[in-house]
C-alpha positions in Angstrom: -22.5 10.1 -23.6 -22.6 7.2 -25.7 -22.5 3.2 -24.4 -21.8 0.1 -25.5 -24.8 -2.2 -24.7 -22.2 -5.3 -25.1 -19.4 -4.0 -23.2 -20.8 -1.7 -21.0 -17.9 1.3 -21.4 -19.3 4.8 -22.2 -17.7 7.3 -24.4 -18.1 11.3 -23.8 -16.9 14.0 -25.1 -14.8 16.8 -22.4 -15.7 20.8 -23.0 -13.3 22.9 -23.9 -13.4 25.9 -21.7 -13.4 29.6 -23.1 -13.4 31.1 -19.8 -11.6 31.3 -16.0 -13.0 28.4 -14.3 -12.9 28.7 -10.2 -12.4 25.5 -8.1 -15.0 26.1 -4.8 -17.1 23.3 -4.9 -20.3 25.8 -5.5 -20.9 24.6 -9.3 -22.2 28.2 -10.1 -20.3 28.4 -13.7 -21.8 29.0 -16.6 -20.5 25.5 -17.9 -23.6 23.9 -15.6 -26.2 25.8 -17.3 -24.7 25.2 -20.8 -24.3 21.4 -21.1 -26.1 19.1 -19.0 -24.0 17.0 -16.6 -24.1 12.7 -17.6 -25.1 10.0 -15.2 -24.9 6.4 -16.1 -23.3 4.7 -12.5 -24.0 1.2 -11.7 -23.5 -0.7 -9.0 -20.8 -3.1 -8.5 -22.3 -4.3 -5.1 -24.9 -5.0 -3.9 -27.2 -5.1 -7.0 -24.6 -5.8 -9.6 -25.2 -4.2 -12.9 -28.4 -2.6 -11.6 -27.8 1.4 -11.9 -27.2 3.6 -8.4 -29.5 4.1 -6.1 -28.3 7.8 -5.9 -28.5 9.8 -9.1 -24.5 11.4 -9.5 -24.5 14.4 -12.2 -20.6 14.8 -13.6 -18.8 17.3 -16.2 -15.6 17.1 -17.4 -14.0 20.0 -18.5 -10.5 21.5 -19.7 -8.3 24.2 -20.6 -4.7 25.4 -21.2 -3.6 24.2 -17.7 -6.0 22.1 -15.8 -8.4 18.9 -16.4 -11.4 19.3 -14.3 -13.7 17.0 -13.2 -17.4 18.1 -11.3 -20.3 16.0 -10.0 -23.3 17.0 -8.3 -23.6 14.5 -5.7 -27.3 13.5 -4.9 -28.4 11.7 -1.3 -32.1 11.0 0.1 -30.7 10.6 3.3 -29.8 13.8 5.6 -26.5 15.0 5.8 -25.7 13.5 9.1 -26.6 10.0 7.8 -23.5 10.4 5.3 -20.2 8.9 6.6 -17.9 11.6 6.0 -15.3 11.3 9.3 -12.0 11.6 8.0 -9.9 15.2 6.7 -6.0 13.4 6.4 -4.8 12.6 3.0 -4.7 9.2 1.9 -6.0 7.1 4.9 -7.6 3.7 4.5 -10.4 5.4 6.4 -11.1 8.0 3.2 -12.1 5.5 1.0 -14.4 3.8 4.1 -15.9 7.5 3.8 -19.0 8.8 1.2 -16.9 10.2 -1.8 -16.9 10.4 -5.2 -13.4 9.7 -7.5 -12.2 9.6 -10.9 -9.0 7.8 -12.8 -7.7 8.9 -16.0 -5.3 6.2 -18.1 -3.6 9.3 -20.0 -1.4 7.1 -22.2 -5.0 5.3 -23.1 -2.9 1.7 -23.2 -5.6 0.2 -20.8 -2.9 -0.8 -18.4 -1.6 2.1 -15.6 -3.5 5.1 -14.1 -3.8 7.7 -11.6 -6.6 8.0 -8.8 -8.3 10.5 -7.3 -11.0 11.2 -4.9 -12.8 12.8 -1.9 -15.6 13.5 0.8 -18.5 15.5 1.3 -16.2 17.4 3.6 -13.0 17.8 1.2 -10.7 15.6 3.0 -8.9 13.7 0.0 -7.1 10.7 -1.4 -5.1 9.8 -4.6 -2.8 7.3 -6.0 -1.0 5.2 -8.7 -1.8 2.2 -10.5 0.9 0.2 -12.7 -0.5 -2.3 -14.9 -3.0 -2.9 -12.6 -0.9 -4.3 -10.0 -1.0 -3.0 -6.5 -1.9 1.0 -5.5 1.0 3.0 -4.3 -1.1 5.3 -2.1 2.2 7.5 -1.3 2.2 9.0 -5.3 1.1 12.5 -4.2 0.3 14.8 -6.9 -0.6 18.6 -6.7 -4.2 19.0 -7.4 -7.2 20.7 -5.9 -10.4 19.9 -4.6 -13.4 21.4 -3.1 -16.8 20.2 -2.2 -20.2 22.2 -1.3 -23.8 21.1 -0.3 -27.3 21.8 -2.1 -30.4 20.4 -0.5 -30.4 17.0 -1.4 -26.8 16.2 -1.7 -23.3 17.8 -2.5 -21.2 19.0 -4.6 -17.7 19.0 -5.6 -15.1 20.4 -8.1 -11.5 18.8 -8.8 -8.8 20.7 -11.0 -5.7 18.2 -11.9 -2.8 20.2 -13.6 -1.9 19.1 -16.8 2.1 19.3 -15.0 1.1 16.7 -12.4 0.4 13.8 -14.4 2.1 12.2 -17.5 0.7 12.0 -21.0 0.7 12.2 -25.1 0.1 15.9 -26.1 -1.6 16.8 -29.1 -4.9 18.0 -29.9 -8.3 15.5 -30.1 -6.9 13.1 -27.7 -8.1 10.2 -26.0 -7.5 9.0 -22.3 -9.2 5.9 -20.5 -11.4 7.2 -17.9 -13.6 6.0 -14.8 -15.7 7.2 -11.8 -16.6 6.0 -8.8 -19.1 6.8 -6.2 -19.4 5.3 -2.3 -22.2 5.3 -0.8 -20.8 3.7 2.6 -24.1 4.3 4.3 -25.5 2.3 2.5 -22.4 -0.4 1.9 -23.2 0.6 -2.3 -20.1 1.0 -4.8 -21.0 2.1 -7.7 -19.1 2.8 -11.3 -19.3 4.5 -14.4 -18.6 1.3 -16.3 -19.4 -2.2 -15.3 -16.5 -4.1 -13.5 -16.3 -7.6 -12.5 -17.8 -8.6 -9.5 -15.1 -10.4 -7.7 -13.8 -6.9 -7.7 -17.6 -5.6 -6.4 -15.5 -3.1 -3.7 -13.5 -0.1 -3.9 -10.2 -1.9 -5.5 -12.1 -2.3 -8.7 -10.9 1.2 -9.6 -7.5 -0.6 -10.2 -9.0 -2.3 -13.1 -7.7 0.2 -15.7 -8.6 -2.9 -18.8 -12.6 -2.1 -17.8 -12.3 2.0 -18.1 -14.4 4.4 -20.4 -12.8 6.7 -22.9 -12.8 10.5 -22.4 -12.4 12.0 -26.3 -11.9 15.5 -27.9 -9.2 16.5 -25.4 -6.3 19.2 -26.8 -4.1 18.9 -24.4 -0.8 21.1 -24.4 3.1 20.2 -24.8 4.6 18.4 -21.7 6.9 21.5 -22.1 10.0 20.9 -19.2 7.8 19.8 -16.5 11.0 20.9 -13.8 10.3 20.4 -10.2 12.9 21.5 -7.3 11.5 21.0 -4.0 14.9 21.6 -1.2 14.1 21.5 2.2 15.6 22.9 5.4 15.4 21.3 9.0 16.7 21.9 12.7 17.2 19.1 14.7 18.0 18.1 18.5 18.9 14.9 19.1 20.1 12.3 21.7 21.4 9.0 21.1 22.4 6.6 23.8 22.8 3.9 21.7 25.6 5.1 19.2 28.8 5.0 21.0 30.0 7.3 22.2 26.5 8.5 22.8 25.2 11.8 21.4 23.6 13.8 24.0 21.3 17.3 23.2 23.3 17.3 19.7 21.6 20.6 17.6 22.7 20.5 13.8 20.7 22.0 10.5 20.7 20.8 7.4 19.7 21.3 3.9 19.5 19.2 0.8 16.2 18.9 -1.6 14.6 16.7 -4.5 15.0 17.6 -8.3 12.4 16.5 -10.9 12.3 16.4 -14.6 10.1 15.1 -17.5 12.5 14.1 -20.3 9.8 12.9 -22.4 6.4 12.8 -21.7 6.0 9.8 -19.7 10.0 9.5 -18.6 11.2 10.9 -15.5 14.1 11.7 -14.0 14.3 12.5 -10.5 17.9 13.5 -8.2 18.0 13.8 -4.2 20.9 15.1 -2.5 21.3 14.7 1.4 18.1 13.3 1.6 16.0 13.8 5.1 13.1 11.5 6.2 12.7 13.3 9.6 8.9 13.5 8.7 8.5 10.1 8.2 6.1 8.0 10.8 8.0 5.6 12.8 7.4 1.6 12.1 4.3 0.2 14.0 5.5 -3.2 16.6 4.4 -6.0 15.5 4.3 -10.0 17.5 6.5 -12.4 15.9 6.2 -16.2 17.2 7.6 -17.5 14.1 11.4 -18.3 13.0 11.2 -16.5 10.3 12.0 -12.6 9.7 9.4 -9.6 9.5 8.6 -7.3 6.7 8.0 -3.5 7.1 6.5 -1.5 4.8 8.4 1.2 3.3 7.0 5.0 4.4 9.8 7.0 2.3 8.5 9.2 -0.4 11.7 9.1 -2.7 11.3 5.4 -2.9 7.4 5.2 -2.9 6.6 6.8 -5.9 7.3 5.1 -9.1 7.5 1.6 -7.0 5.1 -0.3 -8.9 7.7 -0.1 -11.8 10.2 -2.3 -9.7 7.9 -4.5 -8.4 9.2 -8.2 -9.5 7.5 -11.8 -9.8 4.6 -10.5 -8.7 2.3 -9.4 -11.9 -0.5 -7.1 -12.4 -4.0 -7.4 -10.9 -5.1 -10.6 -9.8 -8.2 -10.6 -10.0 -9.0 -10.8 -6.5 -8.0 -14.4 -5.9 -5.6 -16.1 -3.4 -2.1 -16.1 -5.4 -1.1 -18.5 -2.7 2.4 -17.0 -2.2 1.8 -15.8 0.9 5.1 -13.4 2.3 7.5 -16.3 1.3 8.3 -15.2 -2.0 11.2 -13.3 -1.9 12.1 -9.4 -3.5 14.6 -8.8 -5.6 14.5 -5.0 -4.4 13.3 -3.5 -1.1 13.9 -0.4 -0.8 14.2 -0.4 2.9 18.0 -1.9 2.0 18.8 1.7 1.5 19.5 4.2 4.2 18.5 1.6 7.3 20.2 -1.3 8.8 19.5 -2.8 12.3 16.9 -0.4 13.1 19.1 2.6 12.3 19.3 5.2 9.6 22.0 5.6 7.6 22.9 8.8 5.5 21.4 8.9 1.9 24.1 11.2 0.4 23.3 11.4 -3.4 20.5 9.3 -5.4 19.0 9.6 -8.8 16.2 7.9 -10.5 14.9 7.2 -14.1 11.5 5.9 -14.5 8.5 6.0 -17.0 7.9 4.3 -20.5 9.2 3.8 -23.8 6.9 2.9 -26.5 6.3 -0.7 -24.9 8.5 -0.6 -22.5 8.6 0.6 -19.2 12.4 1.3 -17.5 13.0 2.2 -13.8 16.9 2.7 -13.6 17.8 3.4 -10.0 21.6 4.5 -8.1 21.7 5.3 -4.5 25.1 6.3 -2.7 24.2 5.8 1.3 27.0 6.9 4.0 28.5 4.9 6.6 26.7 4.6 10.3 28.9 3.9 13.3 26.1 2.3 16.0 25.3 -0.5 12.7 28.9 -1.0 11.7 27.5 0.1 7.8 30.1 1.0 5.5 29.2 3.5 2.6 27.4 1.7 0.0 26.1 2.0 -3.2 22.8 0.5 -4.4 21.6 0.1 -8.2 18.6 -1.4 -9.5 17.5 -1.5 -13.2 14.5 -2.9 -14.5 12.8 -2.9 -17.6 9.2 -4.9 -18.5 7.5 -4.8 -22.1 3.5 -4.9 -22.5 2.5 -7.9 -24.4 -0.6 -9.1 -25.4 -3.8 -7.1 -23.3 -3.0 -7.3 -20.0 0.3 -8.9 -20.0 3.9 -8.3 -19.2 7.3 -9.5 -19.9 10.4 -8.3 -17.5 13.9 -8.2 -16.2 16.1 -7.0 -13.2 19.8 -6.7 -11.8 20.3 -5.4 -8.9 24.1 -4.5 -7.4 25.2 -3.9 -3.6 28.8 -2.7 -3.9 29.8 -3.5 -0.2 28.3 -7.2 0.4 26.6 -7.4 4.6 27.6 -10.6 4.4 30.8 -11.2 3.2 33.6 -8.2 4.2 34.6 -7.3 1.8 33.1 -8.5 -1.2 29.8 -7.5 -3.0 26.4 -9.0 -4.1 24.8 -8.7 -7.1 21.5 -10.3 -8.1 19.7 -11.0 -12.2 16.4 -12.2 -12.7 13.6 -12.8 -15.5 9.8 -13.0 -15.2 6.3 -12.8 -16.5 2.7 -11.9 -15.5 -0.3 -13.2 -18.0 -3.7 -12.0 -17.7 -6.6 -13.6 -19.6 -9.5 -12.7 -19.5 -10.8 -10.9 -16.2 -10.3 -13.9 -13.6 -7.6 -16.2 -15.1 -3.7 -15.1 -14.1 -0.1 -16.7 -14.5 3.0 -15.2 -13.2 6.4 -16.9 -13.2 10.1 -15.8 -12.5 13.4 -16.7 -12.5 16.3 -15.5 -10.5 19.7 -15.7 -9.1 22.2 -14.4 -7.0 26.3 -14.1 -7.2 27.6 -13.0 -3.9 31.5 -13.5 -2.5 32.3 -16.2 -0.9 28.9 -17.9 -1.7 29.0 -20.5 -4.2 26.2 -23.3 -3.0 22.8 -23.4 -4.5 21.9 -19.6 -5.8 18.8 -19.6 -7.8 15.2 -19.0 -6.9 12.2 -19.6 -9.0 8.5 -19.3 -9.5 5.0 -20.2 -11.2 1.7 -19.2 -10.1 -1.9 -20.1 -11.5 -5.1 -18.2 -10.2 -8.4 -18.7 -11.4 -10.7 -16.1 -9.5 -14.6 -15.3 -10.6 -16.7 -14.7 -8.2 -18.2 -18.1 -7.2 -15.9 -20.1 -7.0 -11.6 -19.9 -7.0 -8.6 -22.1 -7.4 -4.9 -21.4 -7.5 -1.4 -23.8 -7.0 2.0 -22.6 -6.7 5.2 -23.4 -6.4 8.2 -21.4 -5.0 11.5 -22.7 -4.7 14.7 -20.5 -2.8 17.8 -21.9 -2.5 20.4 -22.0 0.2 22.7 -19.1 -0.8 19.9 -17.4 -2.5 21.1 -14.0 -1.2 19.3 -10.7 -2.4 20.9 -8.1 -0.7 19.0 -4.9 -2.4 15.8 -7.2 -1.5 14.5 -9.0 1.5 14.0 -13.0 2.2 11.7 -13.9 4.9 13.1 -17.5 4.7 15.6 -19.7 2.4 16.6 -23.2 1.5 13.3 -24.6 0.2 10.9 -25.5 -2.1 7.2 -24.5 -1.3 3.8 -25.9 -3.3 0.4 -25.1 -2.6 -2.8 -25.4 -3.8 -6.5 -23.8 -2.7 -10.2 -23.7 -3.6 -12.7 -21.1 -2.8 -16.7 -21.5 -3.2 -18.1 -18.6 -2.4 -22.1 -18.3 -2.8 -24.3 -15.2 -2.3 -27.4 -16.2 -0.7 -30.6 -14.8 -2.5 -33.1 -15.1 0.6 -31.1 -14.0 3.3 -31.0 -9.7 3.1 -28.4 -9.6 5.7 -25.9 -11.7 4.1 -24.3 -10.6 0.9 -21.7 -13.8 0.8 -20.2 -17.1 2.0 -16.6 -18.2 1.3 -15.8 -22.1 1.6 -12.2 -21.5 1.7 -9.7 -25.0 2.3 -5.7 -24.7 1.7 -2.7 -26.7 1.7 1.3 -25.3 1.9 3.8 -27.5 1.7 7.7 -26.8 2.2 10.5 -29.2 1.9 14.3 -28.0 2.5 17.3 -28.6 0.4 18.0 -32.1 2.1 14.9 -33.5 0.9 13.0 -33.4 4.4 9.2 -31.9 5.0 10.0 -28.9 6.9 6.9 -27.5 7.4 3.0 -28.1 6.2 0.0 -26.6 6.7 -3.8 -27.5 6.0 -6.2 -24.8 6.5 -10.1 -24.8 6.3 -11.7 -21.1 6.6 -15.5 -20.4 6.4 -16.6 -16.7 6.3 -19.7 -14.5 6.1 -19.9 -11.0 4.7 -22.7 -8.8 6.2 -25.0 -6.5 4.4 -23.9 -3.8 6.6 -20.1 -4.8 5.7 -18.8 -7.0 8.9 -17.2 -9.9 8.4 -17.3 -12.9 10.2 -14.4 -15.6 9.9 -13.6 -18.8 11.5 -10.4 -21.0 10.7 -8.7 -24.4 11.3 -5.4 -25.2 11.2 -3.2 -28.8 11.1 0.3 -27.4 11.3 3.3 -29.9 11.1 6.8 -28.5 12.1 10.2 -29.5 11.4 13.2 -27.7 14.2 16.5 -28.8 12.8 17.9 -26.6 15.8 16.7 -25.3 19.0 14.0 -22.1 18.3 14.3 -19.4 21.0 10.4 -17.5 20.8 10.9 -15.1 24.0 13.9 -14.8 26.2 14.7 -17.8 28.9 12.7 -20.3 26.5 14.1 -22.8 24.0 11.8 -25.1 22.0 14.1 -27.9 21.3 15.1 -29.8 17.7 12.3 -32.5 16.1 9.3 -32.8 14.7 5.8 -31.4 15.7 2.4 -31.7 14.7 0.0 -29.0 16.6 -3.4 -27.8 15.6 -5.3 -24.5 16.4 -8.2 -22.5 15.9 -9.2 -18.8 15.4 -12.5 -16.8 15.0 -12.1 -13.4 14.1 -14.7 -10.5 13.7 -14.2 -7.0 11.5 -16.6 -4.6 12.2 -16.9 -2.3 8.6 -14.9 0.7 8.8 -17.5 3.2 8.1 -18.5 2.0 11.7 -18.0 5.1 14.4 -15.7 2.3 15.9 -14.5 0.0 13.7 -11.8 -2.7 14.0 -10.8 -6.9 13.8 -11.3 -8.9 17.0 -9.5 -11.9 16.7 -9.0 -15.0 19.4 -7.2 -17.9 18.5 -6.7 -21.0 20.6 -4.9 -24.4 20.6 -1.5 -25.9 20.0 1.9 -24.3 19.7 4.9 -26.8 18.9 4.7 -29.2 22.4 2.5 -26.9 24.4 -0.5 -24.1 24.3 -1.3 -20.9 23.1 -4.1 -18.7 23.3 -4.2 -14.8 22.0 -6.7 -12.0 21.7 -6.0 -9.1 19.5 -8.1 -6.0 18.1 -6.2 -4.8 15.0 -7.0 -1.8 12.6 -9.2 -0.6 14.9 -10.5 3.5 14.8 -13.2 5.3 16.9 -14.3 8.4 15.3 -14.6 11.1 18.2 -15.5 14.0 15.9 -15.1 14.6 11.6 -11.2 15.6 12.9 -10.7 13.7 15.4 -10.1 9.5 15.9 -8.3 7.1 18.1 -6.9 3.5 16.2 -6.5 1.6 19.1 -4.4 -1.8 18.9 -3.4 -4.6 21.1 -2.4 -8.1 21.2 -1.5 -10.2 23.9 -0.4 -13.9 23.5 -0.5 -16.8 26.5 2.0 -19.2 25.6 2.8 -22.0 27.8 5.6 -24.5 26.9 7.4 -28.0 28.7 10.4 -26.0 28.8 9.0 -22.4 30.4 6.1 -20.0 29.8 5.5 -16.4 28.4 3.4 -14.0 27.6 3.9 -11.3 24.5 1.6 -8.1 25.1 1.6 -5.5 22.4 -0.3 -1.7 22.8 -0.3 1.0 20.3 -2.6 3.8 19.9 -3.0 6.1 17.0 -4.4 9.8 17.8 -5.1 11.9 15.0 -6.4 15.3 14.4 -7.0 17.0 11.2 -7.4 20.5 11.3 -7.8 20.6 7.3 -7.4 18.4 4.3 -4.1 20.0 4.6 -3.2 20.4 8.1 -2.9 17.4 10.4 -1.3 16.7 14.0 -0.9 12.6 14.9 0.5 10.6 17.7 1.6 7.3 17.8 2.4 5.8 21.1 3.8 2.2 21.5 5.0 -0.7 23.7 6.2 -4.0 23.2 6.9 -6.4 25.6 9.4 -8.2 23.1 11.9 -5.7 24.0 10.7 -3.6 27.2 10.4 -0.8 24.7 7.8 2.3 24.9 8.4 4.8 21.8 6.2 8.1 20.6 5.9 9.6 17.6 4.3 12.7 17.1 3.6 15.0 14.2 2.4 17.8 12.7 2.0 18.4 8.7 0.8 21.7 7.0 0.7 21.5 3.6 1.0 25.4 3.6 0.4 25.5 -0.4 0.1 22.4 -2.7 3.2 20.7 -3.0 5.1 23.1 -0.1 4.9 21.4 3.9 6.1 22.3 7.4 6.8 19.5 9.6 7.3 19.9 13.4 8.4 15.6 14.5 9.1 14.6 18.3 10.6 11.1 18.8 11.3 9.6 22.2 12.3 5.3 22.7 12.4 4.5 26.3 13.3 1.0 27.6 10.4 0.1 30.1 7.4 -1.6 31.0 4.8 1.0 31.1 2.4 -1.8 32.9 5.2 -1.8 36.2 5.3 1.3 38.3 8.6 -0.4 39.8 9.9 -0.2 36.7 12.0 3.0 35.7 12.1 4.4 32.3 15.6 4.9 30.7 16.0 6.3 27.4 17.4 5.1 24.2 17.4 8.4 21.6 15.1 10.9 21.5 14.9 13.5 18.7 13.1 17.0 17.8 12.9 18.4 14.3 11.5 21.1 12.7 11.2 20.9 8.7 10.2 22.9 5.6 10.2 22.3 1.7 9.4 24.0 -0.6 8.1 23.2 -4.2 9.0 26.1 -7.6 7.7 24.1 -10.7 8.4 25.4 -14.0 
């Protein structure tokens, strides 16, 4: 191994493998005898720059068809010290686990990578990284992993086929490479190569610019790299919302997903009847505001690859506060497709394109959806296409058009929306991102643009960033999602942010203060906001944070925030307060207890939650708790909003899970259950077995009776042939 004392990024040299090479986490190949393992980690927190307090030996090896990566894991502290509680794939909780991980930048351009990594007790995790911009977690590869234990540590052994990722063939290549190692016990996160240290926790590994270089790799043609996964299902449903309603209705279907690499990094990929019967149903959220929601997307068709289509919002950030809050408006959300007013619509045909060009990277998207009687939603078809060139080191120029043939606002007619835009990074704390876009849709024809520049300055010390955001009136993505429209938003923040040197228990202050300002098309101040937020991070990872705000509040008509009670047209000025506490998640229970207190519009409010909560029963087996209830009391009539959810989960394997998710909103009187179980009976190949039930009810009332909504059962198989 070989380092650069300026820059800090190793070099090493992978061994070529003569013979079969078994992945079971026991490291008893000759390979470990022949060439010693290389160390080298550093911590990024808490004693930045200064090497581990654990020594990690690793190996990286390849042949014909695999890239493997080994470590031998070393720990003073006895195995039950370790925090190793979690066995289901890609959870927040496995990277709040002990684990060691590697990411390889295959096209070695500094910019985009893939992510992998597990726990002392082979549950596993993995994702996607595009030009350093935000993970897509749902990118799920076939590859293998296996860990063991040795007295004073563990071990583990990952094989990646050279079919499941994207790269340049050729012999003597070079790909970007990086480790990482979590020693949650100890609140330590440690790297191969040094990163910066406003990015001291686990997103650093995003920070493909700062990777190592793996040489002397000979790695073999792409070759067709053909995927066909089809699927089969039976289904029982009931549906007392569609009219007429459907009642005990059995059907089976079949349909599939098709995937081919045309070139090495381009990817076409087809689905026919597409089913997302597997997919977990939304989580219920509390919405006081007049503005609209957004859900995440859960859909594996439109999750991978998603990073490519992501627009005006640039690369990594640096950690700092962009300041655009969930204002800023997409150009393309892919929950537009194949759901509308909470129900799903048919997907029948869809095809994708995605992956780079020299420079260029091109996402070319066409999705033909059915129609859906209970939503009134004609057939439509969606297309997106978006290209982006890499400039510069870390930069990016871009473009999109998206195109809704059948317009859900005008009957009729159809939308279609262009748009331009940029993301600069200099050096490691210092980003600029702007856009420009607009919209054309019939019968529309008032003020149609929408634009953007950002500025964030983000070491570790101390922070600034401004903004400003400006939507117009008939601004109208329909392929994307606005959470508001008709206004022009500016804000500005600063951020000191001190790490005590005499106080072990505290690892850092934040001084953070804020303004947001928006004024409508008319010219009037619709809304501001001044906020003032001091926090403390623990040693041991809790966080303590308490907030102010001065909210001013322009109604130009009556707001309606629970049934029976109307807050009526004017101005308001109203203050409040919160104080929130998140206990680290490597706790046995962990979670964010929040209580807020003061002013809402002309009267009260006062609300206790505990989000992103999980207790940790046994290694398989956790509850995530969450509620929130909200006292609101008004001139014009009271309410409360109470909101419980609960999470069960139980993982029989890193490949075999059962969850439930159980829900009730007061909102809308509705109790719902989800529950699930996954077996991914070979890599790549799953059995799914899905229960849904929505009642309207109050679960709280034993007067009350429960009536149901729709109610569903399906049982589920793919199937994945790669050639």
């Amino acid at each position: 191994m070989a380092r650069d004392q300026a820059t800090g990024k190793s070099t090493i040299r992978a061994i070529k493998l003569t013979e079969p090479f078994k992945i079971d986490g026991q490291l008893d190949e000759s390979l470990y005898q022949t060439y010693p393992g290389f160390d080298g980690m550093v911590q990024a927190s808490p004693r930045y720059r200064e090497p581990s307090t654990e020594k990690t030996e690793i190996w990286v090896s390849f042949d014909g068809d695999n890239i493997y990566v080994s470590a031998k894991v070393w720990d003073a502290a006895p195995p039950e010290k370790w925090i190793a509680n979690e066995l289901r794939r890609d959870t927040n909780q496995m990277r709040n686990n002990d684990h060691f991980g590697v990411s390889f930048d295959t096209f070695y351009d500094r910019r985009s990578g893939y992510m992998f990594y597990a726990n002392p007790i082979g549950g596993f995790a993995d994702y996607s990284v595009v030009d350093e911009g935000a993970p897509n977690t749902d990118w799920n590869p076939v590859w293998l992993a296996k860990t063991g234990r040795f007295d004073g540590g563990w071990t583990i052994e990952m094989a990646f086929p050279f079919k499941s990722l994207r790269y340049t063939s050729g012999t003597n290549q070079a790909w970007g490479i990086q480790f990482r190692r979590s020693i949650r016990h100890k609140n330590e996160w440690d790297y191969w190569t040094p990163v910066p240290r406003n990015m001291a926790g686990p997103q650093a590994l995003n920070r493909v610019s700062m990777f190592g270089t793996v040489v002397g790799l000979d790695l073999p043609p792409a070759g067709r790299n053909l995927e066909i996964k089809p699927y089969a299902l039976g289904r029982s449903s009931t549906d007392k919302v569609q009219n007429p309603p459907v009642l005990g209705d059995k059907a089976g279907e079949i349909g599939g997903d098709m995937k081919y690499g045309i070139t090495a990094n381009l990817t076409a990929d087809l689905t026919v009847n597409t089913d997302f019967a597997q997919v977990e149903i939304d989580e219920q959220q509390v919405n006081l505001t007049r503005f609209n929601l957004f859900l995440p997307e859960k859909r594996d068709f439109f999750l991978e690859g998603r990073g490519l289509f992501d627009f005006g919002r640039g690369g990594a950030s640096g950690g700092g506060n962009f300041g655009s809050g969930g204002d800023q408006p997409y150009l393309f959300y892919s929950r537009r497709i194949g759901l509308n007013r909470g129900r799903v619509v048919p997907i029948d045909v869809g095809g994708r394109l995605t992956g780079k060009i020299g420079a260029f990277g091109v996402g070319v998207m066409n999705i033909q959806a059915g129609d859906e009687e209970a939503s009134r939603t004609p057939a439509t078809n969606f297309t997106v296409l978006r290209a982006k060139r890499d400039i510069l080191r870390r930069s990016t120029i871009g473009a999109v058009i998206t195109n809704r043939n059948k317009s859900s606002v005008t009957e009729g007619g159809s939308n279609q929306a262009y748009g331009v835009d940029a993301a600069f990074g200099f050096y490691q704390n210092v980003s600029l991102t702007t856009y420009y876009a607009q919209t054309q849709t019939t019968g529309l024809t008032g003020d149609n643009e929408s634009y953007q520049g950002k500025f964030d300055y983000a070491p570790d010390r101390y922070g600034a960033s401004a903004s400003i955001l400006k939507v117009g009136k008939d601004f109208n993505p329909e392929v994307g999602f606005l959470r508001r429209t008709d206004f022009t938003r500016s804000f500005a923040s600063g951020r000191f942010s001190p790490r005590p040197r005499n106080m072990r228990a505290v690892r850092k202050f934040s001084f953070d203060g804020n303004i947001e300002y928006f004024e409508n098309g008319a010219g009037q101040v619709e809304s501001r906001q001044q906020t003032g937020q001091f926090s403390t991070e623990f040693d041991n990872s809790d966080t303590l944070t308490v907030e102010g705000n001065a909210n001013y509040d322009l109604l130009l008509a009556p707001f309606r925030p629970s049934a029976g009670v109307v807050i009526p047209p004017g101005g308001y000025h109203y203050n409040d307060m919160s104080v929130r506490y998140n206990m680290g998640q490597q706790r046995r229970l962990s979670g964010n207890l929040s209580v807020q207190l003061g002013e809402y519009y002309s009267g009260t409010i006062r609300t206790v939650s505990f989000s992103q909560g999980r207790l940790s029963i046994l290694k398989q087996l956790s509850v995530e708790p969450r509620v929130s209830m909200s006292k609101v009391e008004l001139p014009t009539g009271n309410f409360t909003t109470r909101l419980f959810s609960a999470r069960t989960d139980y993982g029989f394997s890193p490949r075999m899970f059962a969850s439930a998710l159980l829900q009730y909103s007061s909102a809308d009187h509705t109790f719902s259950s989800n529950m699930r179980f996954r077996w991914e009976y070979q890599p790549g190949s799953e059995f799914f077995v899905v229960w849904t039930d929505e009642q309207n009810t109050n679960p709280l009332d034993p007067r009350e009776n429960m009536t149901l909504r729709n109610r569903a059962f399906v049982v589920k198989m793919t199937r994945l042939f790669r050639f």
